[in-house]
C-alpha positions as CSV (number, residue, x, y, z in Angstrom):
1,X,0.0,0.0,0.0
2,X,1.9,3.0,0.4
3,X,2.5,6.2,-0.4
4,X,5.7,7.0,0.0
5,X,7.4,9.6,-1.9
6,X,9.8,10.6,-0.1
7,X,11.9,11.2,-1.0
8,X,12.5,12.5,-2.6
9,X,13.6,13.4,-3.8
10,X,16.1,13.0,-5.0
11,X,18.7,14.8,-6.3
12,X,21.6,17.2,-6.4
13,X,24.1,15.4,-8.0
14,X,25.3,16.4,-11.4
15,X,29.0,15.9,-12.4
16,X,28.9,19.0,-14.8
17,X,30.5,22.3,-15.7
18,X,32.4,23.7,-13.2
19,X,31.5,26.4,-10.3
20,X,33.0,27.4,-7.2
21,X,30.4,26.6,-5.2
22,X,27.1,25.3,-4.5
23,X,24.0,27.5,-5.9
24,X,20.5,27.7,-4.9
25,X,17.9,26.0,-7.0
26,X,14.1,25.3,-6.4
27,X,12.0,23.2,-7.5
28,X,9.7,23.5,-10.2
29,X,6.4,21.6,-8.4
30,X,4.7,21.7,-12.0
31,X,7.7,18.9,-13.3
32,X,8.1,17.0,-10.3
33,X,6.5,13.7,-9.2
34,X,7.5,10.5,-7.3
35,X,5.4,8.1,-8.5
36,X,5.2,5.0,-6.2
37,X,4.2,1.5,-7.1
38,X,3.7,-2.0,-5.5
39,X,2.8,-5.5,-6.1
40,X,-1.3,-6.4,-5.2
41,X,-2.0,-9.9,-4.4
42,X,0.1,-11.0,-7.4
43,X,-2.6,-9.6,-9.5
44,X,-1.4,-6.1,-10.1
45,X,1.2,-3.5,-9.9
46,X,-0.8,-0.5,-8.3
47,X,0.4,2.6,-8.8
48,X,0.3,6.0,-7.2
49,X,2.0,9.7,-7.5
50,X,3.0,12.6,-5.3
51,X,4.0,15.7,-7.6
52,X,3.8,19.4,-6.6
53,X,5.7,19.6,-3.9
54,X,8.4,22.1,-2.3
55,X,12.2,21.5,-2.6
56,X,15.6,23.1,-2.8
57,X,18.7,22.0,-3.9
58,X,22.0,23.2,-3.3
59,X,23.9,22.7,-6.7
60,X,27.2,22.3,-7.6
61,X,28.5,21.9,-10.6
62,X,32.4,21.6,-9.8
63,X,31.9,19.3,-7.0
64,X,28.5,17.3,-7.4
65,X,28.9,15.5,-3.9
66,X,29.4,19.3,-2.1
67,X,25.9,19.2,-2.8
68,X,22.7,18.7,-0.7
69,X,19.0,18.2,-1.6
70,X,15.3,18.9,1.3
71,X,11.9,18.1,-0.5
72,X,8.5,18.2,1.9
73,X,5.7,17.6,1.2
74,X,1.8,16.9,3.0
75,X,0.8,13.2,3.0
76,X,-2.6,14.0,2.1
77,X,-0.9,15.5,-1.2
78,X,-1.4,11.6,-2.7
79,X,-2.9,10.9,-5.9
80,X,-3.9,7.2,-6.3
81,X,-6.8,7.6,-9.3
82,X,-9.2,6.2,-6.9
83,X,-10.8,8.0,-3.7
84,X,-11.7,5.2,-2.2
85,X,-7.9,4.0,-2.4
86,X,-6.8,7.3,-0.8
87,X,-9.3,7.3,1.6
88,X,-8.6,4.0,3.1
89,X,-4.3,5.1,3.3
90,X,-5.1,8.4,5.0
91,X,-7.4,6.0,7.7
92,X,-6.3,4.3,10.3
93,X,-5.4,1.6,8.3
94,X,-2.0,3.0,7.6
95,X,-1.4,6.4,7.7
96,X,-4.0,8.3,10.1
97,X,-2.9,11.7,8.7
98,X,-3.8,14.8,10.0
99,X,-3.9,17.5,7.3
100,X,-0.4,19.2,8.1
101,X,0.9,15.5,8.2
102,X,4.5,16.2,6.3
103,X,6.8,13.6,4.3
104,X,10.3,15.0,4.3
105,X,13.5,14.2,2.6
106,X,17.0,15.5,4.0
107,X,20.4,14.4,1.8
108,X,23.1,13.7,4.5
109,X,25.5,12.3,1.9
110,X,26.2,12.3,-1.7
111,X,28.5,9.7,-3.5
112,X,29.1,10.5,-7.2
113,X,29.6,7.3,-9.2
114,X,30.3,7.9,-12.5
115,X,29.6,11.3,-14.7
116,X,26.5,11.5,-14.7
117,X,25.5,9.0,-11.7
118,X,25.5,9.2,-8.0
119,X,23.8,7.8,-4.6
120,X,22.4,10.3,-2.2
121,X,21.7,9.3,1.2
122,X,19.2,10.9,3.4
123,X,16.9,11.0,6.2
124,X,12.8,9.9,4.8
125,X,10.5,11.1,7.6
126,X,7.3,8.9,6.3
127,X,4.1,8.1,9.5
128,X,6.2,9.8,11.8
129,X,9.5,7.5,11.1
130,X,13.0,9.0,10.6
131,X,14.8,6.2,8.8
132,X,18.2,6.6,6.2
133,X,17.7,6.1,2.7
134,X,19.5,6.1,-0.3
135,X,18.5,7.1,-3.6
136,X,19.8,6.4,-7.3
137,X,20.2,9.4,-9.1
138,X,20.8,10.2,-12.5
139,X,21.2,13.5,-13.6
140,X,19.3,14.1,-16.6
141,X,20.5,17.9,-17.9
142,X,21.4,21.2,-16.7
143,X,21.4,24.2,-18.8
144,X,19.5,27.4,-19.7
145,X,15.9,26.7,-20.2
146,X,14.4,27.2,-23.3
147,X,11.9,28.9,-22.5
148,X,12.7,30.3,-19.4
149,X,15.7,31.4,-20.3
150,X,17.6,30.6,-16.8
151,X,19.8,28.1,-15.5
152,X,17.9,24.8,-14.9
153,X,18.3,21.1,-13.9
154,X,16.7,17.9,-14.4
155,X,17.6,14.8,-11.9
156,X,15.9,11.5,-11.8
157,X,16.4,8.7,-9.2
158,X,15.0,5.0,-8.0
159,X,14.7,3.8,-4.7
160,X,12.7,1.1,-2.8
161,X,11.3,1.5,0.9
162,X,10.2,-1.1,3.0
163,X,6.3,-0.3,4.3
164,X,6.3,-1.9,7.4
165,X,9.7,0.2,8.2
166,X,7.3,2.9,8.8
167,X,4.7,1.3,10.7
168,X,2.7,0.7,7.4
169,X,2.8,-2.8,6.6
170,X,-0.8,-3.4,7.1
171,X,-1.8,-6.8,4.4
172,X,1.6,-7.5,4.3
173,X,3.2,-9.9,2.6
174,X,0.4,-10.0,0.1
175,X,0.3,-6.5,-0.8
176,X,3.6,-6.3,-1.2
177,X,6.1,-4.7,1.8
178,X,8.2,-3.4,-0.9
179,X,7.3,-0.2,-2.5
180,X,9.1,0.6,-5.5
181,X,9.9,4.8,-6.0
182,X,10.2,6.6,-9.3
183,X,11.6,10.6,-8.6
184,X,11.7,12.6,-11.7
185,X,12.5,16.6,-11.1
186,X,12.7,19.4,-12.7
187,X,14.3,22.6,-10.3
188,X,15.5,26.6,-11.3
189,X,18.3,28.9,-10.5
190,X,16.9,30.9,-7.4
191,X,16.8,34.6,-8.5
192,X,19.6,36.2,-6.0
């Protein structure tokens, strides 16, 4: 069941052009999503999305792993394509979310692995459970934006949480306890 996003998300890495130091970039909550999926009774893979949420990244382009990544977002900020789905993991059930509940992601760590590669590890607050976790990342492109015409940057990572790791592992094993993430971001140069 799940819903976890966290984590996003997911990013800051970026072996690129080179800067002397980290810059401020936000993200852009109309091209981000962590879409999160999960095995249902062997029947289906269900899937479900977070996307508009609030992040900043600290980039730098000299010395990718000099960078660091925060993403929050509200729980009840869950798309599943079905109300009844969302209903029953904001319930009792699993999450019991209030309506400030807050996922949030904090990078501790990044560990560049090849040019365009690297794993950042972080701290995924999910139900009220602080636990580390370490994220794939990939980063996609940086460069002016076409339209925009400012410095952008576009990161993409994979992870996979374990439910019950966050006190969520109600139907487990047969709804899957693993939950498979998907983090895809978009983020700007912060005006100065």
């Amino acid at each position: 069941m799940t819903r976890f996003a966290p984590l996003a998300l997911i990013t800051a890495l970026a072996a690129t052009p080179a800067l002397a130091e980290a810059e401020k970039y936000t993200l852009d909550a109309s091209h981000s999503q962590i879409v999160f999926s999960y095995n249902h009774l062997g029947f289906s893979t269900t899937y479900g999305m977070f996307s508009g949420f609030n992040g900043e990244i600290m980039f730098d382009q000299a010395n990718p792993a000099a960078s660091s990544v925060t993403v929050s977002f509200p729980v009840k900020s869950m798309l599943t394509g079905w109300q009844e789905r969302f209903d029953h993991f904001v319930s009792p059930d699993f999450f019991d979310a209030a309506d400030d509940e807050m996922v949030t992601f904090t990078s501790t760590a990044i560990e560049v692995t090849g040019e365009k590669t690297a794993k950042i590890t972080g701290e995924l607050t999910l139900n009220g459970v602080t636990k580390p976790v370490v994220l794939d990342a990939v980063t996609n492109q940086v460069g002016e934006h076409p339209m925009a015409k400012t410095p952008w940057a576009g990161f993409s990572a994979t992870t996979t949480l374990i439910r019950s790791d966050y006190n969520l592992g109600q139907f487990a094993p047969y709804v899957s306890d693993e939950v498979a993430l998907q983090i895809s971001i978009e983020a700007q140069k912060a005006a100065e």
